[in-house]
C-alpha positions as CSV (number, residue, x, y, z in Angstrom):
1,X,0.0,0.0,0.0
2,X,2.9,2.4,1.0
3,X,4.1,2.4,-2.7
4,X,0.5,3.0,-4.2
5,X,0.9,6.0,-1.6
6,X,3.9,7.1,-3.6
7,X,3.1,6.1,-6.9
8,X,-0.2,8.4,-6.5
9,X,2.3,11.5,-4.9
10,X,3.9,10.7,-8.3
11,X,1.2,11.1,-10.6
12,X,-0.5,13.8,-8.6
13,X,3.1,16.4,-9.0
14,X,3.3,15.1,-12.8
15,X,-0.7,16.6,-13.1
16,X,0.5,19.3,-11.5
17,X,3.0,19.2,-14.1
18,X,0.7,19.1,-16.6
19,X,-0.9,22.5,-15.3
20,X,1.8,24.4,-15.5
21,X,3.2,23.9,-19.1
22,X,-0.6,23.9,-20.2
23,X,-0.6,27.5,-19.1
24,X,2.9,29.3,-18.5
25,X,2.4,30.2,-21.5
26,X,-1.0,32.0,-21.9
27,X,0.3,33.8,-18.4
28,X,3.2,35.0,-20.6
29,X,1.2,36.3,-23.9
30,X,1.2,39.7,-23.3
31,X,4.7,39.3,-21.4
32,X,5.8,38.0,-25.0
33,X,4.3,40.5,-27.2
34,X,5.4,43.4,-24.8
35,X,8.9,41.8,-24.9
36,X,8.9,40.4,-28.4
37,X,6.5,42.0,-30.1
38,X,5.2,39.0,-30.9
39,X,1.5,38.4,-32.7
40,X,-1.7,37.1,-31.3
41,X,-1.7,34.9,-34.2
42,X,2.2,33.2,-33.4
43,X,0.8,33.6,-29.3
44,X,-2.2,31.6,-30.2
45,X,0.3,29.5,-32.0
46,X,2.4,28.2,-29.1
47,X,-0.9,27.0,-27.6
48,X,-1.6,24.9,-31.1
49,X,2.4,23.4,-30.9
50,X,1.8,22.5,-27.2
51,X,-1.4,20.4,-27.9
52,X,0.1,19.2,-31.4
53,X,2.7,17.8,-29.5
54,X,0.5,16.1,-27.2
55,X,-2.3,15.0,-30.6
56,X,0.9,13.3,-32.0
57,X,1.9,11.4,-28.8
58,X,-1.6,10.8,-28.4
59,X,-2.1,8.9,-31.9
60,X,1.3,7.2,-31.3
61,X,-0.5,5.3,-28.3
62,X,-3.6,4.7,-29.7
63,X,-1.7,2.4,-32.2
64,X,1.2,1.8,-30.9
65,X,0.9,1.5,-27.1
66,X,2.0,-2.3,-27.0
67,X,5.6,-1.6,-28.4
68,X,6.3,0.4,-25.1
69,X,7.8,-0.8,-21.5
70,X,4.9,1.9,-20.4
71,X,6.5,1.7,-17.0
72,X,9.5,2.9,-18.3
73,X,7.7,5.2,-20.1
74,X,6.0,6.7,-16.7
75,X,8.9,7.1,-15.1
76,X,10.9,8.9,-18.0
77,X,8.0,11.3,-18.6
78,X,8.5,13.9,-16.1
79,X,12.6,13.9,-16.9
80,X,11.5,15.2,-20.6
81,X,9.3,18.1,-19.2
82,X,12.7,19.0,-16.9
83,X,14.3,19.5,-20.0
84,X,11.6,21.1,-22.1
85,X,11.3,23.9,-19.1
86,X,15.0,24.4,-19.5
87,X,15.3,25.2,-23.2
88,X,12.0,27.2,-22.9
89,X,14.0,29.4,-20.0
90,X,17.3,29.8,-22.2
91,X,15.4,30.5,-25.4
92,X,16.5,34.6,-25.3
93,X,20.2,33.1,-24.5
94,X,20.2,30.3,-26.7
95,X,17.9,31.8,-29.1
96,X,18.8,35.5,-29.6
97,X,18.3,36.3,-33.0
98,X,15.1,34.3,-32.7
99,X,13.3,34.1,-29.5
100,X,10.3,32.5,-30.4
101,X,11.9,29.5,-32.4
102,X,13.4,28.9,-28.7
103,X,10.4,29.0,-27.1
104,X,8.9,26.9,-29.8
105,X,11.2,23.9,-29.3
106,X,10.9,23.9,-25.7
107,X,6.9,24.0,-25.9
108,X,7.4,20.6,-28.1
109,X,9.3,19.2,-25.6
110,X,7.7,19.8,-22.8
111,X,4.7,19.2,-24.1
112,X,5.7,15.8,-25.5
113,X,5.8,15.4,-21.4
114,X,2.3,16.5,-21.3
115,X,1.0,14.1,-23.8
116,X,2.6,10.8,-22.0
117,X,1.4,12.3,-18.8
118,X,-2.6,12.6,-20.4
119,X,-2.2,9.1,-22.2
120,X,-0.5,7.6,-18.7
121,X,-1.6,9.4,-15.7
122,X,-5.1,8.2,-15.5
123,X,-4.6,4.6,-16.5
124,X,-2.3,4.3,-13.8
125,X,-4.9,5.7,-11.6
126,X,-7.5,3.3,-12.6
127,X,-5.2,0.7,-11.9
128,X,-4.9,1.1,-8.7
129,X,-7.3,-0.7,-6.3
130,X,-10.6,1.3,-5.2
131,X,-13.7,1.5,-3.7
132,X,-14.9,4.1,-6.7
133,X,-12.9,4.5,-9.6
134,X,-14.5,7.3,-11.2
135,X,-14.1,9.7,-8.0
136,X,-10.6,8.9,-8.1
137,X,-10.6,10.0,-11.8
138,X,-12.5,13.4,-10.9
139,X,-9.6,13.8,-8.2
140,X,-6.8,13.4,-10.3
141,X,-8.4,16.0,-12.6
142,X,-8.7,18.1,-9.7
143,X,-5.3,18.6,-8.9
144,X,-4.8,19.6,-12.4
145,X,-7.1,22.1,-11.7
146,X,-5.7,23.6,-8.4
147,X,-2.5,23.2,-9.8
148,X,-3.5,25.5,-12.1
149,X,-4.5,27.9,-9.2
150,X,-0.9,27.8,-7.5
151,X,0.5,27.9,-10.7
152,X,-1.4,31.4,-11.8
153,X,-1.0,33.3,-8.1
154,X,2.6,32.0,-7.5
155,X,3.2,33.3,-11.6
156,X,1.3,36.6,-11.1
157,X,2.9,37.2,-7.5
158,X,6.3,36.4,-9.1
159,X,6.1,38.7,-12.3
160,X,4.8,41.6,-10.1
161,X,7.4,41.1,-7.6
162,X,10.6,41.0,-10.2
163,X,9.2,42.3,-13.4
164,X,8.9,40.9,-16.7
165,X,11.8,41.1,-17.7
166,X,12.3,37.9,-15.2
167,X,10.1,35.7,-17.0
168,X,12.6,32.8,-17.4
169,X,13.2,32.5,-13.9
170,X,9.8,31.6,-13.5
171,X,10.0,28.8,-16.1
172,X,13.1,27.6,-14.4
173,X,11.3,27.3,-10.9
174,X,8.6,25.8,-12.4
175,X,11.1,22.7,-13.4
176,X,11.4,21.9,-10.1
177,X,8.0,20.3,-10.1
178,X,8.4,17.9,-12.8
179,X,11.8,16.9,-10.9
180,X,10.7,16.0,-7.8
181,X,8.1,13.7,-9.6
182,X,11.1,12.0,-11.3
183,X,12.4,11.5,-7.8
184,X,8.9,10.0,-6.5
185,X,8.2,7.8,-9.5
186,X,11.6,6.6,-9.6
187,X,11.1,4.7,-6.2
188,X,7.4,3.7,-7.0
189,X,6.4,0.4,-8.6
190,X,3.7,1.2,-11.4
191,X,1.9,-1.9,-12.4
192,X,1.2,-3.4,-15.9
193,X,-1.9,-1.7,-18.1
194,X,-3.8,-3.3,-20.7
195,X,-2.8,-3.1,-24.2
196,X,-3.9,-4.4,-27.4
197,X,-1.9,-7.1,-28.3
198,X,-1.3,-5.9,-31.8
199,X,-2.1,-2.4,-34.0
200,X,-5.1,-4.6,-35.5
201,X,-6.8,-4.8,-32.8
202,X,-6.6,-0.8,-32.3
203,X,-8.1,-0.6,-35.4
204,X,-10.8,-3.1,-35.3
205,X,-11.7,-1.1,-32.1
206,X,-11.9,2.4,-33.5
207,X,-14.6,1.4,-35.8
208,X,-17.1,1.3,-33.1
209,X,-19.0,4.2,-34.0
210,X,-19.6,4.8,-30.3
211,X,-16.1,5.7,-29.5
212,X,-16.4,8.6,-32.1
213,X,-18.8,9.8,-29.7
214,X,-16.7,10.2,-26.5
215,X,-14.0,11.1,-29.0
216,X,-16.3,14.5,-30.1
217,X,-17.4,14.8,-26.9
218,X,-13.9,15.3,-25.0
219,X,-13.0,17.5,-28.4
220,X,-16.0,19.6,-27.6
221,X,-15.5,19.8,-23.9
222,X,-11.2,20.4,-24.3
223,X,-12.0,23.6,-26.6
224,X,-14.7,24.6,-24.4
225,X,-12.4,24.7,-21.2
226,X,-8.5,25.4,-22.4
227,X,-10.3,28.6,-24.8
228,X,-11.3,30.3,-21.4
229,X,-8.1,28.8,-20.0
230,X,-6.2,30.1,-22.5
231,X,-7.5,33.4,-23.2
232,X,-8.6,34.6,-20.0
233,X,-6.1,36.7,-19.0
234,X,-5.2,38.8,-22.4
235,X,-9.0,38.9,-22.9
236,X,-9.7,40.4,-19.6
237,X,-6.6,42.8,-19.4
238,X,-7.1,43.8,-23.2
239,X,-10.6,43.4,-24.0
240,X,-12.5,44.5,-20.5
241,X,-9.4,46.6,-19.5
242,X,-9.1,44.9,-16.0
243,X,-5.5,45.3,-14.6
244,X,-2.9,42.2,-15.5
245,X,-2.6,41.2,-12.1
246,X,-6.6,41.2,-11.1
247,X,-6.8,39.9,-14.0
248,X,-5.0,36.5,-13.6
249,X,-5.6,36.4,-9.7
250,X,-9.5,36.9,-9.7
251,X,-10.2,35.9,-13.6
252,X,-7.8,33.3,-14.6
253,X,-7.3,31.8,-10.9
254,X,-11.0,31.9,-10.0
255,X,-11.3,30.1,-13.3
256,X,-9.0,27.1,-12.7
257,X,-10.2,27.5,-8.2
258,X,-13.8,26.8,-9.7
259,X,-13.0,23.7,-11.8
260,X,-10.8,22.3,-9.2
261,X,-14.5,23.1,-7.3
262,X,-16.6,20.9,-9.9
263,X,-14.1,18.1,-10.1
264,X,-13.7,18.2,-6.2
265,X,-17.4,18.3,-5.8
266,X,-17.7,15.3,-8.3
267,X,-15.2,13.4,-6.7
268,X,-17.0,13.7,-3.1
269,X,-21.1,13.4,-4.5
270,X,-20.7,12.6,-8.2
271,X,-22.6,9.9,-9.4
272,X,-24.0,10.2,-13.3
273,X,-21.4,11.3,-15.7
274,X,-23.3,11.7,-18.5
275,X,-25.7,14.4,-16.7
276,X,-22.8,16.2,-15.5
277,X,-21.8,16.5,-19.1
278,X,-25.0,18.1,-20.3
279,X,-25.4,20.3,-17.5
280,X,-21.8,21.2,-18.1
281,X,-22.3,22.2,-21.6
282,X,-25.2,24.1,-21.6
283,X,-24.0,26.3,-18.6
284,X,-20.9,26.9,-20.0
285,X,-22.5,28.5,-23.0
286,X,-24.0,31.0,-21.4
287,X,-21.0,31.9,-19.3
288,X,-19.3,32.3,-22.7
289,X,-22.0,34.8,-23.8
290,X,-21.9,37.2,-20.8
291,X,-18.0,36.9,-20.6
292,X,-18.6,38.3,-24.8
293,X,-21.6,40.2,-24.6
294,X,-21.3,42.4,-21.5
295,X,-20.2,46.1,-21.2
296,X,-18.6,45.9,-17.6
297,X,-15.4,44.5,-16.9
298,X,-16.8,43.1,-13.4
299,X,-19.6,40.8,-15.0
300,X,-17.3,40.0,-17.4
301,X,-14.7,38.5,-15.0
302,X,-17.4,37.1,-13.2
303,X,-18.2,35.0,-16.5
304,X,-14.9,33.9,-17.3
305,X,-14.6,32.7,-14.1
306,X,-17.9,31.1,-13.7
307,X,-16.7,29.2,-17.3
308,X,-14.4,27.1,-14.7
309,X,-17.4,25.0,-12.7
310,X,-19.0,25.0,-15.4
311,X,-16.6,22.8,-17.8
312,X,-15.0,21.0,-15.1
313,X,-16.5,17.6,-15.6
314,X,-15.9,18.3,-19.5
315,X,-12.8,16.5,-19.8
316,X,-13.0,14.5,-17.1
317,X,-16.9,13.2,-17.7
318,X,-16.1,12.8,-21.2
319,X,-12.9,10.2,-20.2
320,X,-15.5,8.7,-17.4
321,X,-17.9,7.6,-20.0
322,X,-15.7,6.5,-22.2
323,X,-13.6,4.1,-19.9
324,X,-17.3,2.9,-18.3
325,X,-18.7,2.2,-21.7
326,X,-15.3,0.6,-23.3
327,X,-13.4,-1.0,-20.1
328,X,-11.1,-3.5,-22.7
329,X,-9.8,-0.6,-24.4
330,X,-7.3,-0.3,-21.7
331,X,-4.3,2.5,-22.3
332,X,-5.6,2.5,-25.9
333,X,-9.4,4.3,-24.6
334,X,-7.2,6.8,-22.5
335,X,-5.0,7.8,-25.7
336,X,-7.5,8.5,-27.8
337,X,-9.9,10.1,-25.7
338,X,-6.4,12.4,-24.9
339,X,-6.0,12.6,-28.7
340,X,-9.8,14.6,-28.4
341,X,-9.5,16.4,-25.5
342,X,-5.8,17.7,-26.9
343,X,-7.4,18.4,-30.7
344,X,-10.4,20.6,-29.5
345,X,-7.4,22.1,-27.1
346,X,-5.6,23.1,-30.3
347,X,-8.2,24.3,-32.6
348,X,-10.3,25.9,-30.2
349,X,-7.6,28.3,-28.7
350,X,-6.1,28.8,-32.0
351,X,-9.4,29.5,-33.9
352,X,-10.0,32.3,-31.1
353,X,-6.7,34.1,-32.0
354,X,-6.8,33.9,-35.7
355,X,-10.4,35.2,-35.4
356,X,-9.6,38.7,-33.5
357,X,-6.2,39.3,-35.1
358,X,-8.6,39.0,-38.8
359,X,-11.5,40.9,-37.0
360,X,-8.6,43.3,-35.4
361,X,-8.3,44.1,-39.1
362,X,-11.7,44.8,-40.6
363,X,-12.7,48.5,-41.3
364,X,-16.3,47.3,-40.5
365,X,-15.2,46.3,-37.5
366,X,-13.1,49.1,-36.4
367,X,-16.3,51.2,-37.1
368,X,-18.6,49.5,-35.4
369,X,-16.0,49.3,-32.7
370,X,-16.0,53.5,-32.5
371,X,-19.6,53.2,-32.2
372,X,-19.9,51.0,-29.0
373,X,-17.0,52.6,-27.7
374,X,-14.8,50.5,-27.8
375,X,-11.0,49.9,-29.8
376,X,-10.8,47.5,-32.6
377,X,-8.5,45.1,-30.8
378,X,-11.2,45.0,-28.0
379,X,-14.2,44.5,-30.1
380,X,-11.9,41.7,-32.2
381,X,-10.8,39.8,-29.1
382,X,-14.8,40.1,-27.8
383,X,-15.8,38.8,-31.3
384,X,-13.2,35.8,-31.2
385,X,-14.8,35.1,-27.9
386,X,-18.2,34.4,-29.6
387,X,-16.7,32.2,-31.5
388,X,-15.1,30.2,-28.6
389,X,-19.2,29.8,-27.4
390,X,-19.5,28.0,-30.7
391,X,-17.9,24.7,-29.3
392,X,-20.0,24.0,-25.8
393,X,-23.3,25.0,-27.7
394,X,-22.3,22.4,-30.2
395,X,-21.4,19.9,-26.8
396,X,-25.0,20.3,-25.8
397,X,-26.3,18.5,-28.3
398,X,-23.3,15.8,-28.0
399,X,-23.7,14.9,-24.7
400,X,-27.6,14.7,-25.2
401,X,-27.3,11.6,-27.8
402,X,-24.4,10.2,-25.1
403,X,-26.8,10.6,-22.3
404,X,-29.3,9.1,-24.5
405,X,-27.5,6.3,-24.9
406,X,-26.5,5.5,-21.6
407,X,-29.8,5.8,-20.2
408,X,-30.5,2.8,-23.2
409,X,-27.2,0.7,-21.6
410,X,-28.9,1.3,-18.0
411,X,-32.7,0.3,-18.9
């Protein structure tokens, strides 16, 4: 029991892990273009690399899992995110004609990290003995989620304090998380997961039309929660003109404190997924749309951060159904359903900043921003949020035909 104690310590830090290069970079948009001068386009861009990375290793698994010693694999995983924090530090030494190529090839690393982490993590959770697997699921999500929190105050506390300017010593403190997971996993036993014995059988098994459905369903839900993520910050400072620091302490960390909430509150009384998923959706849209639509900065912040409870079982739900409805798929359920959650995490983000930098643009738009009062860059980056609404009003209707059918499974 002591060494499922440990393994969990480990897999807990390398969530945490997960956290932190899922977002020290959106904390750092506006740190980069200040810097830089870098565009929301090739900003939005290092969010599309970091979730490509982790869509590749994703796919790898989901055909290839049974070609890796995956305790090995565990255990190497947070060593790879040491590194990837490293170059992503030195990129302005290393990198001085060309900044963001640095900070490029260290997002691929550590986010190569991410991906074994989201492919690994949770299988390695569920195979550990317990009462009620899927609560232990919602609370490994969780500390994602407050890791996010620590991450965002301990990242807005340390910019204020020291400027800037000292952005890479907050990447280079940030390592130190991943490392002292290397030190817990590398005295943990992880024990053997289910694989398919050969890439035929991965096939055979994605043409069960059903696992499409989670698959669009965790797509839906991982745009409708890393946009807000994402985006929060720069939209709230730039958009509603709240300050950087309330910003990211009372927008972007009351975001990621109410989905630790959700996925704590699931984890303690949760019982039907597939509800949770519905009721997820449709409230999320309508956070989206005041967060958009309102003229003052305080309702606005309010929405962003109500976004939080509201997607928190997104993700998570979407991997609980999937793994209840498909329990031989083994690691090969968990990659893919990562594959989803890390594609709608890469076009959603993405489409948002391609969307205002175009609108940014339009004449019609800058008139129509004079006429509400507002810049052009504001009424772009308001517009692009519309468009991130587009993804959990689409969920809705998702997670109806999955609650549909699970309610068929259940009769």
């Amino acid at each position: 029991m002591q060494s499922y104690k440990r393994l969990k310590a480990a897999c807990y830090t390398a969530n945490i892990t997960m956290s932190i290069v899922g977002n020290i970079s959106p904390i750092l948009f506006l740190t980069f273009r200040t810097l830089y001068g870098t565009s929301y386009s090739l900003l939005g861009l290092l969010v599309l690399v970091n979730f490509f990375t982790q869509l590749c290793v994703d796919f790898i698994f989901s055909f290839f899992s049974h070609k890796f010693n995956i305790p090995a694999v565990v255990k190497t995983m947070p060593v790879v995110a040491v590194v990837g924090l490293g170059l992503y530090a030195l990129a302005p030494v290393l990198f001085s004609n060309s900044v963001y190529l640095g900070l490029v090839i260290g997002t691929i690393i550590f986010s190569a990290a991410s991906g074994l982490g989201e492919v690994l993590i949770s299988p390695v959770i569920a195979a550990i003995p317990a009462e009620n697997p899927d609560k232990e699921m919602s609370k490994l999500h969780a500390v994602y989620a407050w890791g996010v929190v620590g991450f965002v105050v301990v990242a807005t506390v340390f910019l204020l304090a020291l400027g800037a300017q000292s952005w890479q010593w907050l990447a280079v403190l940030c390592a130190l998380v991943p490392l002292v997971s290397a030190i817990l996993y590398a005295g943990a036993e992880v024990p053997k997961m289910q694989t398919p014995e050969k890439t035929a059988g991965a096939v055979k098994f994605l043409k069960d039309k059903g696992v499409w459905l989670c698959f669009a369903g965790i797509f839906l839900g991982g745009a409708s929660e890393l946009i807000m993520a994402q985006w929060a910050s720069g939209y709230l400072e730039q958009a509603l003109g709240v300050p950087k620091v309330w910003g990211d302490i009372f927008g972007v960390a009351l975001f990621a404190a109410a989905l630790g909430m959700g996925r704590t509150l699931y984890a303690k009384i949760g019982k039907n997924a597939p509800r949770a998923l519905l009721m997820g959706a449709i409230g999320a849209t309508a956070c989206y749309l005041i967060a958009a639509l309102s003229p003052f900065a305080i309702v606005g912040l309010i929405g962003c951060a109500c976004t939080g409870f509201c997607v928190s079982m997104l993700w998570p739900g979407s991997l609980i159904v999937a793994s209840d409805k498909y329990p031989q798929g083994g690691v090969l359920i968990y990659a893919l359903m990562a594959a989803g959650g890390d594609m709608g995490a890469s076009v959603g983000p993405q489409l948002v900043g391609v969307v205002t930098d175009v609108a940014m643009t339009k004449p019609s738009v800058g008139s129509l921003a004079v006429k509400l009062g507002l810049t052009a860059e504001q009424l772009g980056m308001k517009i692009g949020m519309l468009v991130g609404a587009l993804f959990p009003l689409v969920a809705i209707f998702v997670y109806l035909r999955l609650k549909k059918k699970n309610e068929k499974i259940d009769g």
